[in-house]
N, C-alpha and C positions, 0 to 999 in steps of 0.2 A: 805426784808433785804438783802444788802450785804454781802457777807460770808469775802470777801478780797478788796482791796483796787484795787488788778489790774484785777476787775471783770468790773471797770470802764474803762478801755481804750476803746478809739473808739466811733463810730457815735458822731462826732463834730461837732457844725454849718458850714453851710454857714452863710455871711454875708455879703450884699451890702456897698458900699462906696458911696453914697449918696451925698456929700460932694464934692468929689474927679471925682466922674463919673457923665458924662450931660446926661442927659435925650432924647439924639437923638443919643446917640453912643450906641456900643456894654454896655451889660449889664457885668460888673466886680462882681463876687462873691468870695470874701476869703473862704478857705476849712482853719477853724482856729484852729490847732491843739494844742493851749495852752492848752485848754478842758480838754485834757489827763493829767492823776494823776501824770506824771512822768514834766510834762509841754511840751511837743514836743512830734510830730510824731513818732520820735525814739521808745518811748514807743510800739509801733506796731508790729517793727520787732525785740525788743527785747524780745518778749512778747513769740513771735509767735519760734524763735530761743531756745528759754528755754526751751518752751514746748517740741520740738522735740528733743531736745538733752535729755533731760530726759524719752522722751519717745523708743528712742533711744541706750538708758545706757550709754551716754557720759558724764553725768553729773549726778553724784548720791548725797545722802545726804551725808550735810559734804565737798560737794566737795570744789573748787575754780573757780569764773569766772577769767579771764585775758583777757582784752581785751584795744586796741590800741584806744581810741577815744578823740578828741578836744573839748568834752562836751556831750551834750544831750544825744549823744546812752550810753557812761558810766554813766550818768545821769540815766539814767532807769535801764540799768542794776545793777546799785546801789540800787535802789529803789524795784527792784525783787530778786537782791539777802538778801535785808534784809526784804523783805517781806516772802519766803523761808527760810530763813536760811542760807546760803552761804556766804563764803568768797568773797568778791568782790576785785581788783586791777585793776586798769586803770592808764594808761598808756597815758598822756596829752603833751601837750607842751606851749609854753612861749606867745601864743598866747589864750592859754583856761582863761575865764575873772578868776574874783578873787569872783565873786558869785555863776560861776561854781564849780569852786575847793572846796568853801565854800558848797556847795547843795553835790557834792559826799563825802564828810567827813558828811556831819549830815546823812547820810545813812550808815555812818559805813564801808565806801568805803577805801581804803588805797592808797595813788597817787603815782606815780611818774611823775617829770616831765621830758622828756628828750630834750636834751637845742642841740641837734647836727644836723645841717641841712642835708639834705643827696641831691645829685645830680641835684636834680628840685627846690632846695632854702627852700622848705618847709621840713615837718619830719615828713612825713606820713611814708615815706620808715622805717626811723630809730626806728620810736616809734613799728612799726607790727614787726621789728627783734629781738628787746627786746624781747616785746609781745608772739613770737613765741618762741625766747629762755628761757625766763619762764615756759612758757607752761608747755614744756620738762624738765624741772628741778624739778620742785612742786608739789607733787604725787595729781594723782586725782583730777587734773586741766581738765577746759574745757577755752577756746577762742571759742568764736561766731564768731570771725573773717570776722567781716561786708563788708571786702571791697572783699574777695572770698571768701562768705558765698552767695550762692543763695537762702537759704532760707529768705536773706534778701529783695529780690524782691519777693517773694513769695508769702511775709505777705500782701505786699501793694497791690498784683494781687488779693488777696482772701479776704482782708476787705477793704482797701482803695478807689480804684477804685469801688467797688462793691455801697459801700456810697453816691460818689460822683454820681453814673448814676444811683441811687435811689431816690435819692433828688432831682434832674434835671428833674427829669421824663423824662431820656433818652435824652435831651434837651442838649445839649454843641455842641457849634462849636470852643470854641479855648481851650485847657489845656496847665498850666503853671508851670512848677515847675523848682526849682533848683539841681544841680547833684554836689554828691561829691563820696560816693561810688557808686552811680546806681540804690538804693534799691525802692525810691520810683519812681524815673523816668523809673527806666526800667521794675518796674511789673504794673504802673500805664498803660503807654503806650500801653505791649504787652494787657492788656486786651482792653483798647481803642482799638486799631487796632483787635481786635479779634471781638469785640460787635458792632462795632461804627467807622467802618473805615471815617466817613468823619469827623472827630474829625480831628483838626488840633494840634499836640503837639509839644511843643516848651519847649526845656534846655535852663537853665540860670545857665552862669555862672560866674566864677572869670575872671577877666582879668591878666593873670598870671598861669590862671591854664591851664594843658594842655590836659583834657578830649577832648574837641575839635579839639584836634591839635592846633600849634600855638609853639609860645617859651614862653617855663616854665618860671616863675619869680617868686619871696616872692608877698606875697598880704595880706590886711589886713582883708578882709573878714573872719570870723568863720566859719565855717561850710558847706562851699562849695568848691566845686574845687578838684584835684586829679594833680599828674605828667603824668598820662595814663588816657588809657576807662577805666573802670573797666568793671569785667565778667558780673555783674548785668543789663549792661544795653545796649543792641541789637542797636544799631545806625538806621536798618531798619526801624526802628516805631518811628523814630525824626523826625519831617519834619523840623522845622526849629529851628537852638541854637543864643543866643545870649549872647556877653560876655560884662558885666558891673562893671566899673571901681569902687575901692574902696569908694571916694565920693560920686559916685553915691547912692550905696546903700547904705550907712551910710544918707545921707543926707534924701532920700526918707522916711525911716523907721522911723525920727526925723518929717517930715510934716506928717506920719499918726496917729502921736498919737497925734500930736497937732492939725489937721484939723478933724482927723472922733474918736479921742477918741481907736483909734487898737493901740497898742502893739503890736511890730514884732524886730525880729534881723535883720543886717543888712542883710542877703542872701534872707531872703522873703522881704525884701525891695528893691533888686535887681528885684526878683520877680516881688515886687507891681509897677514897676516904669516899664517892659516891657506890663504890661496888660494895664497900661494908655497907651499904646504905639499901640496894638492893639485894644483895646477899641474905639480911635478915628477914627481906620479904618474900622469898624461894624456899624451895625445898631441895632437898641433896640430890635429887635428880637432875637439878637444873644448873647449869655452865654458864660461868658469865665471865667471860674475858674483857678484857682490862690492859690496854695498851701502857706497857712504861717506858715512854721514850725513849731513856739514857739512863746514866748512871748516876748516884748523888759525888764523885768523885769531882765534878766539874765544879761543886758548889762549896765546896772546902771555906772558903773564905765568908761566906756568907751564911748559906742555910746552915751548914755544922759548925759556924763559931756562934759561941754564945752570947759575946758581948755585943757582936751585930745585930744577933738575933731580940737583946734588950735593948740593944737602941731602936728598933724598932718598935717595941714594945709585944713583942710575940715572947708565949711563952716558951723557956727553952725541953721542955718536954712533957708528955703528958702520954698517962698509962692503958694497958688495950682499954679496961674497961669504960675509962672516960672517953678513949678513942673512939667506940662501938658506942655510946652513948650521943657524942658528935654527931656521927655518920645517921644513925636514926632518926634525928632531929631535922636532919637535913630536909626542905621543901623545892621539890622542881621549879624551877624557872619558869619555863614553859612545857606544856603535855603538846601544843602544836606549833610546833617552833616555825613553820612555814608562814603564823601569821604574825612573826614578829619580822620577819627577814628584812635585813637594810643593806639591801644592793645600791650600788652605786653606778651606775653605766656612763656617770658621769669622768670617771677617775679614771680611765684609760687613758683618755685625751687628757685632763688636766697633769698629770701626772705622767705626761709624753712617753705610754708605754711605747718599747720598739715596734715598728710594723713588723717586723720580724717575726714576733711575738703571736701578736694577732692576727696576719696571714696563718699562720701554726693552728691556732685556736678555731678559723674557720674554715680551716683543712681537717680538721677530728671532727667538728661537730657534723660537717658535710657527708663527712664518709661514713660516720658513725662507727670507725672499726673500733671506737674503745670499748665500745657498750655493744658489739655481736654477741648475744649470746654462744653463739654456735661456734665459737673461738675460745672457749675456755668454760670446759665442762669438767666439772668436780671430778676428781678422780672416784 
């Protein structure tokens, strides 16, 4: 018997694209995180963030979460604070769908949206200073504060990653995943490079965002992307990023649920459209997992209507072989993404992360118990 609902997050399938992937190329495996109760990966590090904060006394009964997110991670924290008891506020913007907004309201979530772009086109800046000005307003508040929260790569160092080279049987030569705050790219990674240094790991991202370096711009993508690096995620343990245009991933994530029956949003469709890209560079010996966040059930309104899809001017579908034609074409971003990195050490203070936060952050790096090797050896 399950005692709770979120006693289910975690160990998700793998699943092959059969369909999609030839039988003399690299082998493509989705790590499919719909699985989870909450529908996304998010689920993971918000799980794993609650716990500590409470364990912690940052977060007692009664209290309030507040945090900054474009769907999914308020999506779970929604889903734990009405599984707990907790007040929940998220903090979205004008690009979060209208199934999202609808899923953090049946949780009992309370929204705001904020509509003000800040400096890099987008409103990550402006929704975290809300975010953070709340915080400090509403007594016995806590923010997870995802984007400099290291326990948000944490989660993914100590159950994601551990999953994924369990189920492989230690077996991967390429890992793929997308970056917006860092969490699952940069605890996914440092454990790759800690277990498994001949893993090759490769960021995907927005074309717009400016994790990678590059010049910021608006983009239509959910769920990916950043105006900086975020602290979350070590550039050293990226070997290669690659950045994918809005069509692209909208279009991709539209041919897998019509060709292999997967459900994805448009950022793991970003995703699924670089691993065809490595996949024809492989041989069937070689595994290349492939993170897909959630589900494309979130995106009803948008990526699977069509006339959204033509007001955009994206096409509304397109077939494997033009798909595989795409995906080949495709050119990396960067082969050394460490010397594009655009940290910001300035944005803490501007952007009045909680000390909270950052006492936390120079309590892990001090201790170093995220990254002992000798606390989490591969089974």
């Amino acid at each position: 018997m399950i005692s709770s609902i979120l006693e289910t997050i975690g160990n998700t399938p793998l699943i092959t694209i059969p369909n999609s992937n030839k039988a003399d190329e690299g082998q493509v495996l989705f790590k499919y995180e719909r699985f989870n109760p909450g529908g996304s990966i998010k689920d993971r590090a918000a799980m794993h963030i609650i716990n500590e904060a409470e364990r912690r006394g940052l977060l007692k009964p009664g209290g309030t979460i507040i945090e900054s997110s474009s769907g999914n991670f308020g999506i779970s924290l929604a889903m734990i604070g009405a599984a707990k008891g907790y007040r929940v506020i998220i903090l979205v913007d004008p690009k979060t769908t209208s199934s999202n907004l609808a899923l953090l309201k049946c949780f009992g979530a309370e929204v705001i949206v904020v509509t003000e772009k800040d400096d890099c086109g987008s409103y990550h800046k402006t929704r975290i200073s809300l975010a953070n000005k709340l915080a400090k307003e509403i007594e016995n508040a806590y923010r997870p504060d995802q984007c400099f929260n290291l326990l948000n790569s944490e989660a993914h160092y100590k159950s994601t990653a551990r999953e994924i080279m369990n189920a492989c049987s230690n077996k991967i030569a390429v890992f793929i995943t997308a970056v917006s705050t860092g969490g699952q790219l940069g605890g996914i990674s440092r454990y790759l490079k800690t277990f498994a240094p001949q893993v090759k790991v490769i960021g995907v991202d927005a074309v717009g965002s400016g994790i990678f370096g590059g010049h910021a711009d608006s983009y239509r993508i959910p769920g990916i992307g950043l105006g900086w690096t975020p602290v979350n995620l070590n550039m050293e343990y990226i070997d290669c990023a690659y950045k994918i245009t809005d069509e692209q991933a909208f279009v991709t994530a539209r041919a897998f649920a019509r060709n292999e029956g997967i459900l994805m949003g448009p950022s793991s469709g970003a995703c699924a459209l670089v691993a065809l890209k490595v996949a024809q560079e492989l041989t069937p010996e070689d595994r290349i997992v492939c993170m897909v966040s959630d589900g494309g059930d979130r995106y009803i309104q948008t990526l699977f209507n069509d006339e959204w899809m033509e007001q955009q001017g994206f096409k509304t579908s397109i077939d494997l072989e033009t798909l595989r034609e795409m995906a080949q074409q495709l050119q990396p971003w960067s082969e050394c993404p460490a010397n594009v990195a655009n940290y910001r050490s300035d944005l803490a203070y501007t952007l009045d992360v909680p000390e909270s936060t950052l006492r936390m952050n120079e309590e892990i790096l001090a201790q170093s118990y995220f990254f002992q090797e000798s606390s989490l050896i591969i089974d």
